[in-house]
Each structure stands twice: as structure tokens, then as C-alpha cells.
C-alpha positions in Angstrom: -19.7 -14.9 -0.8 -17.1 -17.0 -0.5 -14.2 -16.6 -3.3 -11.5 -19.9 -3.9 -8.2 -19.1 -5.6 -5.3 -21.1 -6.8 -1.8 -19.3 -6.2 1.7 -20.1 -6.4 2.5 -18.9 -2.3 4.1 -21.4 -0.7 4.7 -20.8 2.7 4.0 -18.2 5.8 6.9 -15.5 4.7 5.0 -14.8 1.8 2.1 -15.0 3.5 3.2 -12.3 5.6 4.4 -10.6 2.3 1.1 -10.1 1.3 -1.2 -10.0 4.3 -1.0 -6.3 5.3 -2.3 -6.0 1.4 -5.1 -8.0 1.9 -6.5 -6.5 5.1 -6.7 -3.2 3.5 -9.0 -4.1 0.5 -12.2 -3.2 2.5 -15.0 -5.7 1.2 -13.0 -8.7 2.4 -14.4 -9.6 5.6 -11.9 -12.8 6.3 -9.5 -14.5 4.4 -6.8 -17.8 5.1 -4.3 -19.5 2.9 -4.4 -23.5 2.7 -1.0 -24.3 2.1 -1.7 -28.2 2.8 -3.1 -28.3 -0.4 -2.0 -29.4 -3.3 -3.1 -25.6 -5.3 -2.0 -23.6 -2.1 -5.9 -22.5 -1.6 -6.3 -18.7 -1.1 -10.1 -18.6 0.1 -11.9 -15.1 0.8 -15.1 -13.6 2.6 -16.3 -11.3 0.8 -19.4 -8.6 0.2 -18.5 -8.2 -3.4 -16.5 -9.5 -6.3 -12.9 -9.2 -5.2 -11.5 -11.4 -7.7 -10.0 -8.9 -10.2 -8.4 -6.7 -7.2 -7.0 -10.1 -5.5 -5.1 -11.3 -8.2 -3.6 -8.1 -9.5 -2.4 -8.0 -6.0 -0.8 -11.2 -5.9 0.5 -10.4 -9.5 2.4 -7.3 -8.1 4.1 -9.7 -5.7 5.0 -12.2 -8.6 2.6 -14.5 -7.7 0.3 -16.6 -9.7 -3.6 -16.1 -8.8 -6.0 -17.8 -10.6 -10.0 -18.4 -9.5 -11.3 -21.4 -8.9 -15.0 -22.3 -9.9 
């Protein structure tokens, strides 16, 4: 599945911030930031439902998360 997210990260520091956070949470398969766009698209691979997990992550960093539907 593919999981879409809105977040407040705005460029590749933060990125970088976060990344070694994200490769650990073991059902994402692949994941890339779109920071062209105007929401600063988080997009995820995953096998299951990550969406709680992802968020609370970003949350820790002070980040806004939110899915997109």
C-alpha cells in the first residue's frame, strides 16, 4: 500500500533529522519526501498500516503529520 501524508518538513536537514527513524520502522518498504509541493508530500511503501507510528514520529520531531485520503 501506498500511504500519502501532509507535513510541515521543509527541507533536506530535517529530512535527514528524521530518516534514520524511518528506516527502522520495519513494514516500510520505501519512502521519499516531495518538498516541491505545495503540502511537503511524505509518501510511504508499506505492508501494513503505518499511519499511526509515522506521525507520532514526526510529532516527536515537532512536526506536523497529517494523512492524506
Amino acid at each position: 500500500m501506498v500511504y500519502v501524508f501532509k507535513t510541515s518538513i521543509e527541507n533536506k536537514k530535517q529530512i535527514k533529522s528524521i530518516s534514520k527513524n524511518l528506516n527502522q520502522i520495519q513494514d516500510i518498504k520505501r519512502w521519499n519526501f516531495d518538498l516541491e509541493d505545495c503540502d511537503n508530500i511524505l509518501r510511504i511503501v508499506a505492508e501494513k498500516n503505518v499511519s499511526k507510528t509515522v506521525c507520532e514520529l514526526l510529532d516527536t520531531f515537532n512536526h506536523t503529520c497529517v494523512e492524506l485520503e
